[in-house]
C-alpha positions as CSV (number, residue, x, y, z in Angstrom):
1,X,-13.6,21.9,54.0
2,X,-10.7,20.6,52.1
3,X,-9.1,17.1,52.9
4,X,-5.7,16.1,51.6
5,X,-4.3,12.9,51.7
6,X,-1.1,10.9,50.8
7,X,0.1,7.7,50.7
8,X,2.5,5.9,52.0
9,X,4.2,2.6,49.7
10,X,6.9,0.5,50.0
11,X,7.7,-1.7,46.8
12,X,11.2,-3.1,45.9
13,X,12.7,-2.1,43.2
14,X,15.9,-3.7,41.5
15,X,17.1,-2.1,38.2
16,X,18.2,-4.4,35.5
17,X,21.7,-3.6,35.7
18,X,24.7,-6.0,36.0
19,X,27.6,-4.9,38.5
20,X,31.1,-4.6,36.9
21,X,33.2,-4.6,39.8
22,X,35.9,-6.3,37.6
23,X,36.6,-3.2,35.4
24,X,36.3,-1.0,38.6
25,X,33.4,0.8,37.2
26,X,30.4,2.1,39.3
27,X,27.0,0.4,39.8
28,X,23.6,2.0,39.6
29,X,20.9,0.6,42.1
30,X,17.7,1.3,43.6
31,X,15.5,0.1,46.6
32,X,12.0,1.6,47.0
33,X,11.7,1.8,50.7
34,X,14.8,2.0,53.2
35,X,14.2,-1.6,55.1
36,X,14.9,-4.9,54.0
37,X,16.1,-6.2,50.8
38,X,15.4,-5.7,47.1
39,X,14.4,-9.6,46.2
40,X,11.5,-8.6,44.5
41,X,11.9,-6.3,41.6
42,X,9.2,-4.1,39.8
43,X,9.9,-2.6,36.6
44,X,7.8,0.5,37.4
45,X,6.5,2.6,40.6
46,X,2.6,3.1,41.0
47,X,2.3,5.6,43.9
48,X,-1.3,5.1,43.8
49,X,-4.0,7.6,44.1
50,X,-3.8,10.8,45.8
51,X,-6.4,14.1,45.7
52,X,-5.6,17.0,44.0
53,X,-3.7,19.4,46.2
54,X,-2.5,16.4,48.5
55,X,-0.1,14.0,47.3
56,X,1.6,10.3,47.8
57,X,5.3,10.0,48.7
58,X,7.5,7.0,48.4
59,X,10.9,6.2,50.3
60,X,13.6,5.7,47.5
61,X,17.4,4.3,48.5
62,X,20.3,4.5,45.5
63,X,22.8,2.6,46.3
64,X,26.3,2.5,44.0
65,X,27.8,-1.3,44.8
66,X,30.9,-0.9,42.2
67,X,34.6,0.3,43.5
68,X,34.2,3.9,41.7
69,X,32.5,7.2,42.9
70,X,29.0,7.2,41.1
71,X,27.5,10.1,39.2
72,X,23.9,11.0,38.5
73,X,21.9,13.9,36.6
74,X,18.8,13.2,37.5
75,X,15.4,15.2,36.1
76,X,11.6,14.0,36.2
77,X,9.6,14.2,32.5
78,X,6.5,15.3,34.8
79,X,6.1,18.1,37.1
80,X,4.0,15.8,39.3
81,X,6.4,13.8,40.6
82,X,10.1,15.2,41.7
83,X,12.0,14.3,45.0
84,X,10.7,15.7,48.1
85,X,11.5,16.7,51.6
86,X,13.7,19.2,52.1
87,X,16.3,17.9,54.5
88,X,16.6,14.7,51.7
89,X,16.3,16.6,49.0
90,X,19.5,15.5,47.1
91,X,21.9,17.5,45.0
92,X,22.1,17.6,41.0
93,X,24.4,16.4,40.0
94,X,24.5,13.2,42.4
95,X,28.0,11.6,43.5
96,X,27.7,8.6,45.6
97,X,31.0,7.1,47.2
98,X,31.8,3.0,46.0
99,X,29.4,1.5,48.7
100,X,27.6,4.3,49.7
101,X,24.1,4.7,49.7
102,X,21.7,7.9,49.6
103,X,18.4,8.3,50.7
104,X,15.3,10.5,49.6
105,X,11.6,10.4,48.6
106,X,9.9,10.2,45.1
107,X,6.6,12.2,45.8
108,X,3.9,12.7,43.1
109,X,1.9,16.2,44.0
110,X,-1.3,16.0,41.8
111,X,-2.9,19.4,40.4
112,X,-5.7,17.9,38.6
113,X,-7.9,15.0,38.4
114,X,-7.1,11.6,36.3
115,X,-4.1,9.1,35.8
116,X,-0.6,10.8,35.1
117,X,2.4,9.4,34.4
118,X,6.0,10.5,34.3
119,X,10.1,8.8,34.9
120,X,12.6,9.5,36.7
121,X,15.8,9.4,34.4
122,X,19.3,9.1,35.6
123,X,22.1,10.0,33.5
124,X,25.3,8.2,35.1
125,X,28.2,6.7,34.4
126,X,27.5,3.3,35.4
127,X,26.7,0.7,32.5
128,X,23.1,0.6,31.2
129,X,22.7,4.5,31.8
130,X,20.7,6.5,31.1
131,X,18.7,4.7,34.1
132,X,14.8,4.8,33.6
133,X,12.3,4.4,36.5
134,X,8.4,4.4,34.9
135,X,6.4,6.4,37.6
136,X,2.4,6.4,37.8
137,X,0.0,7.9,39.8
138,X,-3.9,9.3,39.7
139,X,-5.0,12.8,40.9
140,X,-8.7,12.4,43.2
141,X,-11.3,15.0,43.6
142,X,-12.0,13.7,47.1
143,X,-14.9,16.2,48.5
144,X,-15.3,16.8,52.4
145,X,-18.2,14.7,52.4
146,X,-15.9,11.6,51.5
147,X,-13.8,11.9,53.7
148,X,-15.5,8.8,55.9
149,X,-15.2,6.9,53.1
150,X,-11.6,6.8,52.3
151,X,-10.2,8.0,55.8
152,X,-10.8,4.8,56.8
153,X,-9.7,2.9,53.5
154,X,-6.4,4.9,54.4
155,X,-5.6,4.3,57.8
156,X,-6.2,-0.2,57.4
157,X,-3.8,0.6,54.6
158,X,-1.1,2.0,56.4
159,X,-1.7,-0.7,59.7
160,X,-1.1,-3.2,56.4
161,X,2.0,-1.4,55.4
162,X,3.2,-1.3,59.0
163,X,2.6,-5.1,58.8
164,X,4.7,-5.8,55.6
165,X,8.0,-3.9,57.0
166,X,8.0,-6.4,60.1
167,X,6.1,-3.8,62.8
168,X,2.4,-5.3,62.8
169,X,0.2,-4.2,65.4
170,X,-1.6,-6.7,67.6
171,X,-5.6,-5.2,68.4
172,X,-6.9,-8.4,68.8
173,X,-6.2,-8.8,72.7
174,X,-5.4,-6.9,75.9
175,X,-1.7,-6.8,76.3
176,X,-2.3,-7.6,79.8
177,X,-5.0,-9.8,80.0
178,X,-5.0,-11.8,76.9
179,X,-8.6,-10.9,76.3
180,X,-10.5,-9.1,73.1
181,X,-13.2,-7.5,75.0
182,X,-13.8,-3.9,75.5
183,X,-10.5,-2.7,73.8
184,X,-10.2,1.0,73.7
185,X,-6.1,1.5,74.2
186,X,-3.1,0.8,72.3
187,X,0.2,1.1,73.7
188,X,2.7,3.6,72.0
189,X,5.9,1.7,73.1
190,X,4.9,-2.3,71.7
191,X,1.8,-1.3,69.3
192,X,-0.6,-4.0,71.6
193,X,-4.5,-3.3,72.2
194,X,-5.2,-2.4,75.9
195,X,-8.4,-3.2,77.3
196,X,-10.5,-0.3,79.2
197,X,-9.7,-1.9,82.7
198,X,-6.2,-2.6,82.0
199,X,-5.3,0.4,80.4
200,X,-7.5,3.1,83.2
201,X,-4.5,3.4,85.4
202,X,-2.2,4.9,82.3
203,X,-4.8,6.0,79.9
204,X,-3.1,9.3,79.8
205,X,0.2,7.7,78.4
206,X,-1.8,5.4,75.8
207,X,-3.3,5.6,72.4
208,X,-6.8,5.4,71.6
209,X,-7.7,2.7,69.5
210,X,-11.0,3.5,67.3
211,X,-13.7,0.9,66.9
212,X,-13.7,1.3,63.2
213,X,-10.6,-0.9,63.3
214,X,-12.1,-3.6,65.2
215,X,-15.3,-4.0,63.0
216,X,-17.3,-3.0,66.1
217,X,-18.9,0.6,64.7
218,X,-22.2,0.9,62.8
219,X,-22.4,3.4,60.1
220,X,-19.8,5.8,59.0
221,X,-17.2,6.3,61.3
222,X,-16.9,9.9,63.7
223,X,-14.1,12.6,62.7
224,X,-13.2,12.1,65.7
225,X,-12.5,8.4,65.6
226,X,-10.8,9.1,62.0
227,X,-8.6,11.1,63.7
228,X,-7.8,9.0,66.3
229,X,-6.4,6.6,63.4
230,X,-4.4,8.6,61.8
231,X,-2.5,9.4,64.4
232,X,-1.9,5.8,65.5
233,X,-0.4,5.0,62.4
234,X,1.0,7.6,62.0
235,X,2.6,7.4,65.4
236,X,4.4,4.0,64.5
237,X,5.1,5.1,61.3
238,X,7.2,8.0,62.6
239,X,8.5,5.7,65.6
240,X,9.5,2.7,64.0
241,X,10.0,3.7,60.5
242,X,11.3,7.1,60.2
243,X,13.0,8.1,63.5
244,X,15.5,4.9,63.2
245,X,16.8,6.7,60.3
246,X,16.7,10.5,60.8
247,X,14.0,10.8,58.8
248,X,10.7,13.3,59.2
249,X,7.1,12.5,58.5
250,X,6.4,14.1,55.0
251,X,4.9,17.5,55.3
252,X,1.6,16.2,53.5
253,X,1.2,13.1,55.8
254,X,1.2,15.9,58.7
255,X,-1.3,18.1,57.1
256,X,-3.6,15.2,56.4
257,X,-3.8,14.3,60.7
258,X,-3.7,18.0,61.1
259,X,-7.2,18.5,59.1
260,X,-8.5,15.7,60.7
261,X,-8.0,17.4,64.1
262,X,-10.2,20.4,62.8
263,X,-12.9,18.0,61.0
264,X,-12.8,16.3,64.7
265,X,-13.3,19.7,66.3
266,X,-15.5,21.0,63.6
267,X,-18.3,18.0,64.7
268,X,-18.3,17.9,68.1
């Protein structure tokens, strides 16, 4: 069987570009994720590794600050990273209204093994064009027999990512109790463990909440409990994340829960 994966980063990015709102001239800007600020700048994107055939995505906000309508040609010097998602997808050329913002994803789509590199380029007409963006990623041969190796790896990741935007999930107690014991729930609506006891009475309307995450499995974790993870995160991810702003879950991040579903099926 063949497992895809992506990933899923947020990273602020702030482009070494002075505004010039005195000579009424537009601004160039980027953020690297839609939510909160730009404080910390990076001079480069990493999206990380991803398996051949699967791929990482990041969310990618340009913003034009000045008084005057900003326009971008854009183009990629790699095929393996472009924007993706086709109801983001933006136009070429680019106009963005003074104060206006538009909002897409960088993706990087592996086809073979190793570390690959590429930038995203804008040609504008704000000062300091052309605009360069490094971009980095590394293609993974992941076989089907790894896939309890990084599933795992994957889904603490995106619980930790969940944490850094502000929307950190609480598995260490019951909701309702205030105890740690015997947690098998988590509620969709506030992200909180429910304990067994708590949680029978609406265990149709909860999440399950795999023991991998609360250190209490031996060995490799089951497909099915892998499964069970990625779709808790990827549950908030969509809820809190995405929804708010009329986004969709990638189409690779879907594909990845949906061939966990069959690995579940295919071992039980």
């Amino acid at each position: 069987m063949r497992y895809i994966s992506v990933s899923f980063l947020f990273v602020c990015l702030s482009m070494a570009v002075l505004p010039n709102i005195a000579s009424g001239q537009a601004t160039f800007t980027t953020c690297i994720g839609d939510i909160g600020n730009c404080d910390a700048s990076a001079s480069s994107i990493n999206l990380g590794p991803a398996t051949v055939g699967g791929g990482a995505f990041v969310p990618v906000k340009i913003t034009n600050t000045g008084p005057a309508a900003l326009t971008i040609n854009y183009s990629f010097t790699s095929a393996a990273f472009a924007f993706g998602l086709s109801q983001t997808l933006p136009p070429n050329p680019l106009t963005i209204a003074p104060g206006a913002s538009v909002q897409t994803f960088i993706v990087f789509l592996p086809t073979s093994a190793g570390p690959q590199a590429g930038q995203f380029v804008s040609n504008d007409n704000a000062p300091g064009s052309p605009h360069v963006i490094p971009l980095s990623g590394v293609g993974v041969n992941v076989a089907a027999h790894d896939f309890a190796d990084w599933a795992p790896l994957f889904v603490r990741w995106e619980i930790g990512l969940l944490n850094e935007l502000g929307f950190g999930l609480d598995l260490a107690r019951c909701a309702a109790t205030g105890m740690g014991d015997d947690l098998i729930y988590v509620s969709p609506r506030t992200g909180r463990a429910v304990s067994r006891g708590a949680g029978e009475p609406y265990r149709e309307r909860l999440l399950p909440l795999p023991a991998f995450l609360l250190g209490r499995q031996a060995g490799d974790p089951r497909a099915a409990d892998l499964h069970a993870g990625l779709q808790l995160t990827a549950h908030f991810l969509d809820q809190w994340l995405l929804m708010p702003h009329d986004k969709m879950m990638p189409e690779a991040r879907t594909r990845l829960t949906d061939l966990a579903a069959r690995a579940a099926t295919e071992s039980a």
